[in-house]
C-alpha positions in Angstrom: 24.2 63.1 -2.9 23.2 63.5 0.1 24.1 60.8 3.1 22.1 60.3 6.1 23.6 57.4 8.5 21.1 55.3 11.0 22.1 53.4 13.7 20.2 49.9 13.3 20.0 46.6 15.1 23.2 44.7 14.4 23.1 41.6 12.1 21.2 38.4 13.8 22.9 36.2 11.0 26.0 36.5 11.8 25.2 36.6 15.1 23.5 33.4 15.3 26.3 32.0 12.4 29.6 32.6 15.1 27.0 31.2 18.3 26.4 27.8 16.1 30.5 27.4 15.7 30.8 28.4 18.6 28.6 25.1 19.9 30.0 23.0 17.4 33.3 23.7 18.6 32.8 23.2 22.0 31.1 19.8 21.9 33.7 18.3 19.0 36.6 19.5 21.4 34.7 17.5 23.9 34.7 14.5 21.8 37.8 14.7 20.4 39.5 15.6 23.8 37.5 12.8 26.2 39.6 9.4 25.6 43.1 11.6 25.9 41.6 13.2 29.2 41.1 10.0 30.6 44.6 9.1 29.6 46.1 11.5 30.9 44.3 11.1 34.6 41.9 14.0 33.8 38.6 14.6 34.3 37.0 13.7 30.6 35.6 17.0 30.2 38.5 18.9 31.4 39.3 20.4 27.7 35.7 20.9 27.3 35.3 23.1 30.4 38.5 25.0 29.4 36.8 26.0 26.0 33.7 26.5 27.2 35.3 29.0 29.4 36.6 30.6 26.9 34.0 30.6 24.5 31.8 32.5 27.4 34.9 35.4 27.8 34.7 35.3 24.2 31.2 35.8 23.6 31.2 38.7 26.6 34.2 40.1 24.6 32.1 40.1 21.2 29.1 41.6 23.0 31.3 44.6 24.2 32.7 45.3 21.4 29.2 44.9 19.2 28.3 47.8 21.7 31.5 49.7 21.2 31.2 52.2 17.9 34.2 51.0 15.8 35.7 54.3 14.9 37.0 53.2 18.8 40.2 51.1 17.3 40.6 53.7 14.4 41.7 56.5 17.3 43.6 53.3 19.4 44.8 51.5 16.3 48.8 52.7 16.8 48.4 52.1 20.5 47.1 48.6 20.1 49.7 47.4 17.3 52.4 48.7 19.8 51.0 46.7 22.5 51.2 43.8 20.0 54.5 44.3 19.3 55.6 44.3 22.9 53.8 41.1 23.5 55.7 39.4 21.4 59.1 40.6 22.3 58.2 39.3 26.0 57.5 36.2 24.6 61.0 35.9 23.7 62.1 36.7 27.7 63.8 33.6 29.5 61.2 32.7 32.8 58.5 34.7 31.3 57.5 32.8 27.7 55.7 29.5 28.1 57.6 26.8 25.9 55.5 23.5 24.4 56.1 21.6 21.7 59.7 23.0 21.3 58.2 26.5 20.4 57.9 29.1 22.7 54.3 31.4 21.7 53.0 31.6 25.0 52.9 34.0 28.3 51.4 32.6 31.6 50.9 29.5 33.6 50.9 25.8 32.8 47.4 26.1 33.4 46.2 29.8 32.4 49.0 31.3 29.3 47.9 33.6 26.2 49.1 33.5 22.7 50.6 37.1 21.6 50.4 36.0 17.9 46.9 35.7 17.7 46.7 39.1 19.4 49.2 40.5 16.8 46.9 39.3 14.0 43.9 41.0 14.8 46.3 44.3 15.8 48.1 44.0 12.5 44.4 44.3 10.7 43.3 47.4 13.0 46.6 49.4 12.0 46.8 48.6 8.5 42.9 49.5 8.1 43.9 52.9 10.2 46.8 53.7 7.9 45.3 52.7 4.7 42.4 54.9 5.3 44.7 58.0 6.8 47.0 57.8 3.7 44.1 57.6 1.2 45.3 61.0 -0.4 48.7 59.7 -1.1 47.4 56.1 -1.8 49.9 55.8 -4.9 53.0 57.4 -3.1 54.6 53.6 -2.3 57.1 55.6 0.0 54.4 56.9 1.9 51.9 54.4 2.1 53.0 50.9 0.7 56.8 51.4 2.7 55.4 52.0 6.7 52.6 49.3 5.7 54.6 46.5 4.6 57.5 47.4 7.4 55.4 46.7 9.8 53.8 43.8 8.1 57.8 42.5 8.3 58.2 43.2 11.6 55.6 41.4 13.2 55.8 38.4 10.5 59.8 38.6 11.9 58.9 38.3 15.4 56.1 35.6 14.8 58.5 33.3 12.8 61.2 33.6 15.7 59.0 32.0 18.1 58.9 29.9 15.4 54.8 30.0 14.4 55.4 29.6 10.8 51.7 28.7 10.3 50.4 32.3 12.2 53.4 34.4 9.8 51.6 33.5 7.1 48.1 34.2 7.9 49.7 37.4 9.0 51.1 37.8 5.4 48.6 36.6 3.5 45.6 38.7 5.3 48.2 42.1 5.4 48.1 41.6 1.8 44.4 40.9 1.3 43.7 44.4 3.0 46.1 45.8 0.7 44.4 44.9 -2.1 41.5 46.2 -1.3 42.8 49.3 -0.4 43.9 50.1 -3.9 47.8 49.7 -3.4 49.1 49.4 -7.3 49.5 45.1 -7.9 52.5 45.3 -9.2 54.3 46.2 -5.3 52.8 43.6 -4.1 52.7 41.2 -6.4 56.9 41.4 -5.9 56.3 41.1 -1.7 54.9 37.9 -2.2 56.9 36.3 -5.1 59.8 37.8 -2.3 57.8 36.6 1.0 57.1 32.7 -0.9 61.1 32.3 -1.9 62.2 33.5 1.7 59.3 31.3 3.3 60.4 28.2 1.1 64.3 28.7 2.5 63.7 29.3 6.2 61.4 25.9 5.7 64.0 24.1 4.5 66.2 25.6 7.1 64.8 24.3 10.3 64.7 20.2 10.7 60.8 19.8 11.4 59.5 21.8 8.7 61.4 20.2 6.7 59.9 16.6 7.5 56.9 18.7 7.2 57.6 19.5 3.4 59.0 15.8 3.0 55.3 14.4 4.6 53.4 16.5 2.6 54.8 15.4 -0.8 55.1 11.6 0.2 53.5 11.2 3.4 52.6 7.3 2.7 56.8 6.7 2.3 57.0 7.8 6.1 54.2 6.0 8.0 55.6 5.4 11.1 57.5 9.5 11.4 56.5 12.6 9.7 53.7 11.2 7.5 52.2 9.3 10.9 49.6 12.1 11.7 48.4 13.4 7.9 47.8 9.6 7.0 45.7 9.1 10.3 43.6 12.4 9.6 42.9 11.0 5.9 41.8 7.6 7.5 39.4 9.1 9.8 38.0 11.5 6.8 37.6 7.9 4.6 35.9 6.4 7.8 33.4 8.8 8.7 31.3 8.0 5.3 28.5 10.0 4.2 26.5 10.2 7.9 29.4 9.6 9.8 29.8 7.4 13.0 28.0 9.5 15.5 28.4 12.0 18.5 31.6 10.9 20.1 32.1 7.5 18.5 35.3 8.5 16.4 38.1 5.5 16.8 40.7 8.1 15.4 40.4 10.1 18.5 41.1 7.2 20.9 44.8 7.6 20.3 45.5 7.0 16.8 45.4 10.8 15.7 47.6 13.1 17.3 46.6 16.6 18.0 43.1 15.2 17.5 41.1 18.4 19.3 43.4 21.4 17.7 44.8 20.8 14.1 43.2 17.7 13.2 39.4 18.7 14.9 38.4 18.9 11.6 39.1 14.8 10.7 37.3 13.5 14.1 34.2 15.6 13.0 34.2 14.1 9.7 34.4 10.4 11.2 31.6 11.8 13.8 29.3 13.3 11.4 30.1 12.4 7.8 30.4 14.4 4.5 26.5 15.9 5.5 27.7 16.9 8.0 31.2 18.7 7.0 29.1 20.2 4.3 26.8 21.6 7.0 29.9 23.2 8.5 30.9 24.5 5.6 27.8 26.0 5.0 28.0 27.9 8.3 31.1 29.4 7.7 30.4 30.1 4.0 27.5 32.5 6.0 29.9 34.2 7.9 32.4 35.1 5.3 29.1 36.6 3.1 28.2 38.5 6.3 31.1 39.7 6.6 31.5 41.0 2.6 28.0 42.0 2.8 29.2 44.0 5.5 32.2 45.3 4.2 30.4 46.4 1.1 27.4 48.2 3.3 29.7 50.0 5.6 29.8 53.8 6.3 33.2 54.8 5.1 36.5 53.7 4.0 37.7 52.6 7.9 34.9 50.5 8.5 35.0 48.6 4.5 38.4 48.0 5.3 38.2 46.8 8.9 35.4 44.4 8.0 37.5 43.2 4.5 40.5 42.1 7.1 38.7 41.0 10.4 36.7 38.5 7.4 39.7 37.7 5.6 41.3 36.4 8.4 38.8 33.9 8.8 38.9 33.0 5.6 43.3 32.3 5.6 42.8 30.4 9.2 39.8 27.9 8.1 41.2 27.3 4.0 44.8 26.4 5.7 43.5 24.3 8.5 41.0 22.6 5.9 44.2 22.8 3.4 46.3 20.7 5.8 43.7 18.5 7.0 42.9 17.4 3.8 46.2 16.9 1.5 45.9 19.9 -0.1 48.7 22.3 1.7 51.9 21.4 4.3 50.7 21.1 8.1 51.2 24.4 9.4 49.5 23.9 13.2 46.7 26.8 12.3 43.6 25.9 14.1 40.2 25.7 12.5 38.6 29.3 14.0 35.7 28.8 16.3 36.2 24.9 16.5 39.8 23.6 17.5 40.7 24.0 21.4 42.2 27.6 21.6 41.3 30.0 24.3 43.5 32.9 22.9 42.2 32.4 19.2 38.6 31.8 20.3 38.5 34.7 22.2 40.0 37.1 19.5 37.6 35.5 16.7 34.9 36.4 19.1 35.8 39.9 19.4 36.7 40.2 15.5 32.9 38.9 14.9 31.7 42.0 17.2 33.4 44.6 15.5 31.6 43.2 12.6 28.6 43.5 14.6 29.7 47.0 15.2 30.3 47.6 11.6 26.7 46.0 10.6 25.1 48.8 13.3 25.5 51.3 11.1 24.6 51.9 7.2 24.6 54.9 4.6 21.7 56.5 2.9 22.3 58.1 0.0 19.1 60.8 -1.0 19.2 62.6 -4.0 19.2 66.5 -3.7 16.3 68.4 -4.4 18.2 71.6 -5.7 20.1 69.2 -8.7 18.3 69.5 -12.1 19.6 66.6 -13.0 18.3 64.7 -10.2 14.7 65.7 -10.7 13.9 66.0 -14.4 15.4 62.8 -16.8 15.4 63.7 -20.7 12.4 61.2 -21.4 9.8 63.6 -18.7 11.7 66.6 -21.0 10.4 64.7 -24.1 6.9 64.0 -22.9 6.1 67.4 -21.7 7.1 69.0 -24.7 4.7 66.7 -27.2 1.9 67.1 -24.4 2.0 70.7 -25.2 2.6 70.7 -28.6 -0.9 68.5 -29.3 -2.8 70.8 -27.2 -1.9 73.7 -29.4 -1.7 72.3 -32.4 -5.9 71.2 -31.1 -6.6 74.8 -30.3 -4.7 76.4 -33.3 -7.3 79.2 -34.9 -10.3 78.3 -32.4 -10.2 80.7 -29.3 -12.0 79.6 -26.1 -15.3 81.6 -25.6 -13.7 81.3 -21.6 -10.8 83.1 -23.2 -12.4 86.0 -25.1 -12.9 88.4 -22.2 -9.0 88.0 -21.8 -7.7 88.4 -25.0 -9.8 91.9 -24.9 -8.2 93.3 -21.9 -5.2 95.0 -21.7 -1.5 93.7 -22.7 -0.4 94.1 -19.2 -3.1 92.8 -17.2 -2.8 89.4 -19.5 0.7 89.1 -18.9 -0.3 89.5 -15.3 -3.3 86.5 -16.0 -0.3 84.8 -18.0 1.8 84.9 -15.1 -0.9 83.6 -12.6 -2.3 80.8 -14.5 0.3 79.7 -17.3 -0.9 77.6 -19.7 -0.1 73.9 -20.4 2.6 75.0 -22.9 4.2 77.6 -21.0 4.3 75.0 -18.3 6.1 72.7 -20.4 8.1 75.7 -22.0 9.1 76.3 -18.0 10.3 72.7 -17.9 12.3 72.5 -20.9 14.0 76.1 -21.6 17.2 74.1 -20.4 16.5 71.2 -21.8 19.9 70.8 -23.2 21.6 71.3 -20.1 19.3 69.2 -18.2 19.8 66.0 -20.6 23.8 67.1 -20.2 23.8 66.9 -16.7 21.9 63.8 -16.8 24.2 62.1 -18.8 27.2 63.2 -17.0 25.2 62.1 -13.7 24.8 58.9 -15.2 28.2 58.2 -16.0 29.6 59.3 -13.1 27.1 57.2 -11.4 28.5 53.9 -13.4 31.7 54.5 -12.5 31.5 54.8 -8.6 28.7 51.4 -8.2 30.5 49.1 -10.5 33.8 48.1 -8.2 31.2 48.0 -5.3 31.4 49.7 -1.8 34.4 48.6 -0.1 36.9 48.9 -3.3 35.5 52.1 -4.0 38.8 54.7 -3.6 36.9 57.9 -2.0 33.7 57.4 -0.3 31.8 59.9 1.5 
């Protein structure tokens, strides 16, 4: 086939998708930030004005990078993961790493500091996207391919979970192994990594004190009301509260005090109590958008790089927003993931921002696939073959015995000069004789080109091992 490749607008759904997050998340931090503001002696907007400024570098960040052709971070991926890398070892300097909460996953300030992790995240997906596109020829050698991937996969999850960020190691895991997938590593490698990663997980949770009384709250949060089970039970009450149409624009009572961590982990709770189960399955339905953008872009791309680039950049999404809904809701442990594009987060806003433009990048550009004019199977199909050949067999069979009186002066001339007029003007048989003297070939072709046809559209354009 042949492939031509335009350069279009990029796509206005997911564009105007992220933007109405985007809002969302900037006025629920607003109303979920105000009462502890005031509290505090701060302005009551002062958490508001701190996402909104990043939400603006974010969106500048998305628009460069929507302008930026993405085959950019395939020739910078290795650079990029190494920077990672190195961010997170500084963390880990004394003077230099930013401590809160009694975890240390920051560099800056008190008042301006950056979170390496999330940086590492969106790295991690650029390399692995890079490598498992440069070692498509040796896809199945696990020492070649499966070995550097997962090493660094292990290095960075190490160096996350020292901070300790439990939650962010396992969106690293779990989105490293989503790209994976898709890339056609064999299951059964890494179906063992995770069996491995969920044992070693489960014993360095039980190890530390305070994921522990995470585990404990999670499986009998109402026997610890007053301790560990404190915040999950307040988030529940505030879901219960908010009703089906909710309490209104900045009228939640859970955000007064009650909830802790009411503007990052828990946004999610305060918005229910604000705007009700309408209005959680609004949100839902905006991010449900995103992540079928993001597929339908992943499917649509030009090549192997971009298919897997947009599969991880979406995936991560997807991990972030099911854990933080997860925890919120009963369903998994508290982790302290964020919900992307609404909890108060300059670091992570500003990364999901630029993932969503190299989506827009992605979404620029699509494949054409022509067929070629010079393939006999392309042009003829077996049915035209069939057609042709009765066409010409009633016309003869018509003029059998009865010679055209147009015809006699011909069939009196010479034997060369009506192979000459035979030639010029063929008749409606020898056209269809033209047509069909490989006939057998031609319906052989087409049913190879068939078949080979079924085989490359059925596991769809992003799973598809070698794509031109």
């Amino acid at each position: 086939m042949n492939v031509r490749t335009e350069r279009h607008q990029p796509d206005y759904v997911l564009f105007i998708a992220v933007l109405m997050l985007t809002g969302i998340g900037v006025l629920t931090v607003y109303s979920a930030s105000m009462v502890y503001d005031i509290h505090q002696g701060l302005a009551p907007d002062h958490f508001a004005i701190r996402q909104l400024a990043a939400a603006i570098l974010g969106l500048a960040a998305m628009g460069a990078c929507t302008f930026i052709p993405y085959h950019f971070w395939y020739q910078h991926a290795p650079k990029i993961m190494i920077a990672a890398l190195g961010l997170l070892l500084v963390v880990m300097v004394p003077g230099i790493g930013h401590r809160s909460l009694g975890a240390t996953r920051w560099i800056g300030t008190s008042s301006v500091h950056v979170q390496p992790s999330e940086i590492a995240l969106m790295a991690l997906v650029l390399y692995l996207s890079y490598l498992l596109t440069r070692k498509l020829p040796v896809l199945r050698d696990l020492r070649r391919t499966f070995r550097p991937a997962i090493i660094m996969v292990g290095v960075t999850i190490l160096l996350v979970f020292i901070e300790p960020d439990m939650g962010t190691a396992l969106c690293i895991f779990l989105t490293a192994m989503v790209i994976q997938f898709a890339a056609g590593v064999p299951g059964k490698p890494l179906g063992l990594t995770m069996g491995t990663a969920a044992v070693v997980g489960f014993l360095g949770a039980r190890m530390a004190e305070y994921r522990s009384s995470r585990l404990v709250a999670f499986f009998h949060p109402f026997q610890h009301p007053k301790s560990s089970g404190y915040q999950l039970i307040q988030g529940l009450t505030a879901i219960a509260n908010g009703g089906l149409t909710g309490r209104g624009f900045a009228s939640s009572i859970s955000a007064t005090g009650y909830l802790p961590e009411a503007y990052t982990d828990f946004i999610f709770a305060v918005f229910t109590e604000e705007w009700g189960w309408l209005g959680d399955l609004g949100l839902l339905a905006i991010f449900a958008v995103v992540i079928w953008r993001g597929f339908h872009i992943a499917r649509y791309a030009r090549d192997r790089f971009g298919s897997l680039l947009a599969i991880g950049l979406t995936a991560s999404i997807i991990v972030q927003a099911l854990i933080n809904l997860g925890a919120v809701t009963w369903l998994l442990p508290v982790t302290g993931i964020p919900l992307p594009f609404i909890s108060y987060g300059g670091t992570d806003l500003v990364m999901n921002l630029a993932a969503m433009g190299i989506l827009l990048s992605i979404s620029r550009e699509t494949e054409l696939e022509l067929p070629e004019e010079d393939t006999l199977a392309d042009i003829i199909s077996v049915d035209e073959i069939r057609a042709t050949r009765q066409v010409a067999s009633e016309r003869s069979r018509r003029t059998q015995g009865r010679a055209p009186v147009a015809r006699l002066s011909s069939l009196r001339t010479s034997p060369f000069r009506k192979a000459e007029r035979r030639e010029r003007e063929p008749s409606s048989f020898h056209q269809a004789d033209r047509h069909i003297s490989l006939s057998w070939r031609a319906s052989r072709e087409v049913a190879a080109t068939k078949r080979r046809d079924d085989r490359s559209r059925k596991p769809g354009g992003p799973f598809r091992r070698d794509k031109r």
